[in-house]
Structures are given as structure tokens and as C-alpha cells.
C-alpha positions as MATLAB code, in Angstrom:
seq = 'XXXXXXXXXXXXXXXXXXXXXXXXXXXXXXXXXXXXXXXXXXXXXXXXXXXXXXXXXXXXXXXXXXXXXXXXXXXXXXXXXXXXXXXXXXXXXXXXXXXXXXXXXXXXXXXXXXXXXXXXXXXXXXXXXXXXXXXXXXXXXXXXXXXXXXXXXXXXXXXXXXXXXXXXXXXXXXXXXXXXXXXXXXXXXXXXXXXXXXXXXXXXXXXXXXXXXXXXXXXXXXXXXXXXXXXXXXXXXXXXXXXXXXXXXXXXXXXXXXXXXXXXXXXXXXXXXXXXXXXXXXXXXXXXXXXXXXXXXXXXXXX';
ca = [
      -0.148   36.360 -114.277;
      -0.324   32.896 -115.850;
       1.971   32.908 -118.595;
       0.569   29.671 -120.280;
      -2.811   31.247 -121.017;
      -1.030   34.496 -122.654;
      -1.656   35.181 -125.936;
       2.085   34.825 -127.240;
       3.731   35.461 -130.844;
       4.317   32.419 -132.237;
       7.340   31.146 -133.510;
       6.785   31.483 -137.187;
       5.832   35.186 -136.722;
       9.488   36.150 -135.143;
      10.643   34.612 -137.568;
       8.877   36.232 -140.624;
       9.667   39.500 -138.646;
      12.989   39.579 -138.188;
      13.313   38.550 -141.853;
      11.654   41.962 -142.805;
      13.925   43.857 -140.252;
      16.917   42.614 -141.508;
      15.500   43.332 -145.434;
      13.608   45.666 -144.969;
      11.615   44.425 -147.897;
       8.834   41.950 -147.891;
       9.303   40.512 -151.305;
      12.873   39.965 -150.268;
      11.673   38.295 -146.745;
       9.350   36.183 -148.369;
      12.111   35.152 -150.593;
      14.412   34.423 -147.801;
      11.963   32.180 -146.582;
      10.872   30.514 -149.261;
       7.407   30.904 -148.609;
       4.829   33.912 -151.010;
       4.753   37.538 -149.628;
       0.655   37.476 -148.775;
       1.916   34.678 -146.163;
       4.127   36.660 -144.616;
       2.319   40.026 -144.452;
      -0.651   37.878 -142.815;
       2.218   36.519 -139.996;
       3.554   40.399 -139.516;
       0.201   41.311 -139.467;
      -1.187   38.937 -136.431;
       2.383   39.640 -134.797;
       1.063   43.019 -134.495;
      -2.300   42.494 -133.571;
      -0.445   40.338 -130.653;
       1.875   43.002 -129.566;
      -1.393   45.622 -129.942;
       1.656   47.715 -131.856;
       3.023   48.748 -135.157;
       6.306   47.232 -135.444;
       7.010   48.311 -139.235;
       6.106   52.115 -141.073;
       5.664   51.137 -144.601;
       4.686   52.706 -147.684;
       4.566   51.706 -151.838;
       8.226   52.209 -151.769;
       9.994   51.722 -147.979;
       9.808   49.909 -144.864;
      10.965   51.039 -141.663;
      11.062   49.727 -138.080;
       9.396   51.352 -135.767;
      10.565   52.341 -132.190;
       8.938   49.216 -130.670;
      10.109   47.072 -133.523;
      13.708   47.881 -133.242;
      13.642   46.858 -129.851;
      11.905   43.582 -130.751;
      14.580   42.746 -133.029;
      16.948   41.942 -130.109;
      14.322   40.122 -127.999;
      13.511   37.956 -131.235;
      17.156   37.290 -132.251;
      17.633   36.004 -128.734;
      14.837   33.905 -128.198;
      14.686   31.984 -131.476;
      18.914   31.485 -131.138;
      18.075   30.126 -127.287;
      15.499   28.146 -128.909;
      17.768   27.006 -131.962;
      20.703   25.875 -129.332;
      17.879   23.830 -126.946;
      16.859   21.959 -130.529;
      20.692   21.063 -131.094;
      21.082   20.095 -128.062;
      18.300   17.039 -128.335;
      19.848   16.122 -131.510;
      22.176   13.224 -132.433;
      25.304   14.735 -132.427;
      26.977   11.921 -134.990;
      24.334   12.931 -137.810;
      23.350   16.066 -137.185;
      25.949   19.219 -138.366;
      25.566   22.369 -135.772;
      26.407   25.682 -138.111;
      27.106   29.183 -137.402;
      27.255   32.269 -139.129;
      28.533   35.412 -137.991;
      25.516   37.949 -137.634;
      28.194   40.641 -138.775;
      27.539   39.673 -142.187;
      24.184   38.954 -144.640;
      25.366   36.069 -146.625;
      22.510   36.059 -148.868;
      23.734   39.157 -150.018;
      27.213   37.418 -150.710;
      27.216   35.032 -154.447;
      30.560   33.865 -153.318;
      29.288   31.834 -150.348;
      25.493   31.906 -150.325;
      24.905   29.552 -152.873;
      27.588   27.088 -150.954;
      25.602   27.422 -147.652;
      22.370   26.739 -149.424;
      23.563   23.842 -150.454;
      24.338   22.660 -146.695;
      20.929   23.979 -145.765;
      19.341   21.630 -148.256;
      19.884   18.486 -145.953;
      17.388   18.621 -142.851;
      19.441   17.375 -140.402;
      21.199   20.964 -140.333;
      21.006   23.866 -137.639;
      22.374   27.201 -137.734;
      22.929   29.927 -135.185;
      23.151   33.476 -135.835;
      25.725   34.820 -133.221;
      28.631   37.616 -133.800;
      32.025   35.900 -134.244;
      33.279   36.105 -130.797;
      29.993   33.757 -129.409;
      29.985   31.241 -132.761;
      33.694   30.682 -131.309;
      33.019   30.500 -127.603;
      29.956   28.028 -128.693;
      32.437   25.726 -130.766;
      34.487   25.352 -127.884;
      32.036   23.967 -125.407;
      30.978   21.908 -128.519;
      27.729   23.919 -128.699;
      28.317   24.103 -132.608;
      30.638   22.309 -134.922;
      31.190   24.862 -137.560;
      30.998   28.369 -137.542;
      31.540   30.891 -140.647;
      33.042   33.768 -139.010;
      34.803   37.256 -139.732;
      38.762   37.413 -139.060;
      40.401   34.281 -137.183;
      40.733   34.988 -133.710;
      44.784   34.577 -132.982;
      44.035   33.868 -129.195;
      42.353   30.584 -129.940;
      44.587   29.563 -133.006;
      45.473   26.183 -130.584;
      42.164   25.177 -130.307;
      40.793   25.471 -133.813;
      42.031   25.130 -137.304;
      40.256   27.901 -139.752;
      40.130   27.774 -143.389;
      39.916   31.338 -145.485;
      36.338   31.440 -147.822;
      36.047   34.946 -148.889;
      37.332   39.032 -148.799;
      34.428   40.939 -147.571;
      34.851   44.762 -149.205;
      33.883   47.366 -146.383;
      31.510   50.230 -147.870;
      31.202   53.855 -146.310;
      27.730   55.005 -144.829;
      27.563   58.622 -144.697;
      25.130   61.590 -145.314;
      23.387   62.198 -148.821;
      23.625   65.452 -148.322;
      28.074   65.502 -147.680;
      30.346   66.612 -150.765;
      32.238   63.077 -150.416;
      28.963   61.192 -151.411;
      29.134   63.081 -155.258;
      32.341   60.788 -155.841;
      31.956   57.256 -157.358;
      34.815   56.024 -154.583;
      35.812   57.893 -151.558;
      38.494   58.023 -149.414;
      38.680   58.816 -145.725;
      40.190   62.212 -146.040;
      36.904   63.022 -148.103;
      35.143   62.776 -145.405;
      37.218   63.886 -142.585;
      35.012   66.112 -141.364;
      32.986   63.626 -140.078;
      33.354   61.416 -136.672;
      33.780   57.273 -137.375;
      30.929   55.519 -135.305;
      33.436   53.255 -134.244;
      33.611   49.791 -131.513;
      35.465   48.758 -128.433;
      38.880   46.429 -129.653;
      37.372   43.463 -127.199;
      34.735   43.107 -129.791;
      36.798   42.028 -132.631;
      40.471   42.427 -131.796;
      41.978   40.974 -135.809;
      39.833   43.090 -137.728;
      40.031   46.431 -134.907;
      44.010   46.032 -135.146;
      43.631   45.954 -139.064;
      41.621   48.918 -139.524;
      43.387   50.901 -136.856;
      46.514   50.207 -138.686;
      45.348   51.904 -141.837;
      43.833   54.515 -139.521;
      47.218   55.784 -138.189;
      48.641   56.499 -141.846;
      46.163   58.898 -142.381;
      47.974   62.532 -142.819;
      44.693   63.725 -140.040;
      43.805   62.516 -136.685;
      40.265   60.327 -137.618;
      37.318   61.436 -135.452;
      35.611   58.962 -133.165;
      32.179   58.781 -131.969;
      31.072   55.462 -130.272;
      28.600   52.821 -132.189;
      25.185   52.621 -130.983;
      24.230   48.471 -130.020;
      21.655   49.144 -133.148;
      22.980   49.306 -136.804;
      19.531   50.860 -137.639;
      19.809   53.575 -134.860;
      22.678   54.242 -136.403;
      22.120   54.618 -139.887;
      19.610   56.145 -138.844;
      21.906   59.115 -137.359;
      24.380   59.172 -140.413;
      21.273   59.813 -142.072;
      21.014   62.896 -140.113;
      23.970   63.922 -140.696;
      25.535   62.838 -137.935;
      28.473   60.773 -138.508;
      29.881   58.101 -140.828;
      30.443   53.992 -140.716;
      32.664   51.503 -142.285;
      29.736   48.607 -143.143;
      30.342   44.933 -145.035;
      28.761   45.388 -148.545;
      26.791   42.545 -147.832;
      24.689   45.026 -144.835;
      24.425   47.838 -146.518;
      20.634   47.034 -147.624;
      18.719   49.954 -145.456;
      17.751   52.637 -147.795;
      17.027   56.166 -145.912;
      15.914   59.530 -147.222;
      19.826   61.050 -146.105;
      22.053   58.159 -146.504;
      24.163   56.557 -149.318;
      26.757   54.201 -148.960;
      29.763   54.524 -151.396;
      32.432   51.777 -152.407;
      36.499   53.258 -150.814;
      39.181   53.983 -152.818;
      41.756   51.520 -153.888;
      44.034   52.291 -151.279;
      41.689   52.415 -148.424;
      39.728   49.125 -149.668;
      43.310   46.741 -149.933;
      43.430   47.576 -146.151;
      39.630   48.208 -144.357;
      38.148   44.574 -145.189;
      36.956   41.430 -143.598;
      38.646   38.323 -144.360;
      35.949   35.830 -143.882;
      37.148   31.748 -142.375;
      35.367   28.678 -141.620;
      36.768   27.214 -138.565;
      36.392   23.672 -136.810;
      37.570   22.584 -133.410;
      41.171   21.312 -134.034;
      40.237   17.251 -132.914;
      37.830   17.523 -135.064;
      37.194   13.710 -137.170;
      33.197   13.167 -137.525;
      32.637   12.842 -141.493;
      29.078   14.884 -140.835;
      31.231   18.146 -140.184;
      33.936   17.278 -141.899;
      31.842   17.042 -144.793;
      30.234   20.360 -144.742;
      33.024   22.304 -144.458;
      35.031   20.590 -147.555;
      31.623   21.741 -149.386;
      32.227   25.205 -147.969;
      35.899   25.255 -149.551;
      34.779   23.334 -152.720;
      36.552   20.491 -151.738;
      35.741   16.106 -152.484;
      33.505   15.175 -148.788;
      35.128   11.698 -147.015;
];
């Protein structure tokens, strides 16, 4: 088959689509992207056409991604990242500021900080990367990126960088509707203790694992464990079903499904299940371009 004569999704459309998978709102997307919703609908619209698939179920009131469009959220996540790295690559690296930002979190969802990265988007000699915190750190090593927003410092590479704390990051409880623990205002985990954590591997994050297992253990009942599906929105998806609970950032918990409800934690449990949020640079660090943007990430006078 001769690949250059496909009909392919262009750029644009991936981009317009995973901006209504990760809202699940087109007024929100088109928002995000600065662009009118008609725009965008037209873009999702030909994207389908392309794929000869629905990739969204949609109604006056919800979106939802459809079997085929939950798998094209990976494939599109990868390609345009790929894509995003090859463009820094060709760029001059003494004017041009490389940023990443955890995936973990939706920072347009977060006043603290989103207004402060807007403000380094504004210059167009910028490029971000939307990687989970172990990559963005891996790709600041091999001076792949030159700032990365990220969630917990990593202690094993504490010689190599120098991170600088931004912002707490409250953790909110997914869980069924339909459970007695979603009638309170906050809940705790013994509310709920009936139902099994959807829970990750340690090698994934290893700071904020070891600081949730820690509150974990001084719970007066053993917490059940189920594993966490690669897909947030399989996920919530199950919870919604009854299946199961999650600890989410606030700043993710933007799916609305008939069957789930997220709920803020009690005092106790919120002071310990968190994610401190740091900007970190590589430790030689000295060009003024990144040096720059991160003393406008921590409100500080640039060189």
C-alpha cells in the first residue's frame, strides 16, 4: 500500500480531537484552542469521515468517546508528542524554551498555574510536551526539554536537577453515585471501604506511591486493591458501574457519567493524599531563555 497517497487525518484534526477527549466538551475544546466551536465540530467531523468511524457519542447534554475513539486517544497523544519533539529538535536551542507538563494533571483546570503558563505560551518561540513525569524527566536529561512542570520531585535524580515547588494539587475520590459515602459533602476512606482502590505499580511514581501508601497503612482496615486500567476513561467508566473507587487530581476530574461523582476527602485524609507539584531544570543549567521562564513560573524578576 502506498502510504503517501492515503487519505490521512491531518494534524489539526488530532489535535481538535484530543482536545474534546480530554474535555469532553466542545465549547470547552474550542476554548482551549482558541479557535469558535463550528470550527472544531467541522475538524471532528472530517476526522471521522477519515477514519469511516464515530469516535465521539454525543447528545444536547454529554459527550462520550467511543470504543474506537478511546483507542485513538493514545495513537494521537503519541504521534503529535513524536511530532512536537522532531520540531524542537530543528530549533535553535539558545532562543527557543523546550516545556513540559506532566499529562497527570489538566492545568487549565488549575488558576494557580494556568494563567502563569499562558503567559509563557504567549511568546512563539515556545514548545511543550505532554509526557507523565517520569518521561518529562528522562527527556530533560538527554536535553530533549529544558523545563518540565511535573508531579512530586523524583529523589533518585535530585543530583542532576534542581526543582522548585509551584503548587499542592488536592486529590478527589471517584466512586459510584449510587454508594452511601457519595451522600457526604467530604469522605473519608473508611466510608468507602467497601470498595477496592484502582491503584498503580510504585515504578510509576515512587514520591507520591510512598506518600499515599504511608497514609494507607494508618488506616484501622486493610484498603482493597484492584489494579488501574492504562485508560482513566475505562476506568471511570467502571467506578461508574460500580466497580471500584480512585484517588484523581481535582484538576481531572472533568468526565461526567450517569453513576459517578467525585467528592472532595476529609481533612485528615486530604493533609496526606496530595500532589506536590515542582518545576525542575537540569542542575548546569545558565541560558537566560529557560532561566527566564521558570522565574515567571515562581513569580520571580527574569535576568
Amino acid at each position: 500500500m502506498d502510504n503517501l497517497r492515503s487519505k490521512l487525518p491531518s494534524i489539526k484534526q488530532l489535535q481538535c480531537f484530543l482536545a474534546v477527549a480530554q474535555e469532553l466538551n466542545f465549547r470547552r475544546a474550542a476554548e482551549r484552542l482558541h479557535m469558535t466551536q463550528p470550527p472544531l465540530t467541522r475538524h471532528i467531523k472530517c476526522l471521522e469521515e477519515t477514519l469511516g468511524c464515530d469516535l465521539f457519542t454525543r447528545n444536547t447534554h454529554k459527550v462520550h468517546l467511543t470504543d474506537n475513539g478511546l483507542m485513538l486517544v493514545k495513537k494521537a497523544t503519541y504521534l503529535i508528542n513524536e511530532l512536537t519533539l522532531f520540531m524542537d529538535k530543528i530549533k535553535n536551542e539558545e532562543t527557543y524554551l523546550r516545556i513540559g507538563l506532566t499529562s497527570t494533571l489538566n492545568f487549565n483546570n488549575i488558576p494557580e498555574l494556568s494563567n502563569k503558563i499562558k503567559a509563557l505560551m504567549t511568546g512563539g518561540e515556545i514548545g511543550t510536551s505532554h509526557l507523565v513525569s517520569s518521561q518529562l524527566l528522562r527527556f530533560l536529561s538527554k536535553e530533549k526539554i529544558d523545563l518540565v512542570v511535573i508531579g512530586e520531585q523524583s529523589l533518585h535524580n535530585k543530583h542532576d536537577f534542581q526543582f522548585y515547588w509551584l503548587y499542592r494539587e488536592p486529590l478527589l475520590l471517584a466512586l459510584p453515585s449510587s454508594h452511601p459515602g457519595s451522600l457526604k459533602e467530604k469522605v473519608s476512606l473508611t466510608d468507602v471501604a467497601d470498595l477496592s482502590l484502582f491503584w498503580f505499580s510504585r515504578n510509576a511514581n515512587p514520591v507520591f506511591y510512598d506518600k499515599c501508601e504511608s497514609y494507607f497503612q494508618q488506616l484501622p482496615f486493610l484498603l482493597k486493591r484492584c489494579q488501574e486500567p492504562d485508560d482513566s476513561l475505562v476506568m471511570l467508566s467502571s467506578i461508574a458501574r460500580g466497580k471500584g473507587m480512585a484517588l484523581m487530581p481535582r484538576s481531572m476530574c472533568i468526565s461526567n457519567q450517569k453513576g459517578l461523582c467525585y467528592r472532595e476527602l476529609d481533612k485528615v485524609a486530604a493533609q496526606s493524599l496530595n500532589i506536590d507539584i515542582y518545576a525542575a531544570i537540569r542542575k548546569n543549567e545558565s541560558r537566560e531563555v529557560v532561566i527566564n521562564g521558570l522565574n515567571r513560573l515562581l513569580n520571580e524578576k527574569e535576568v
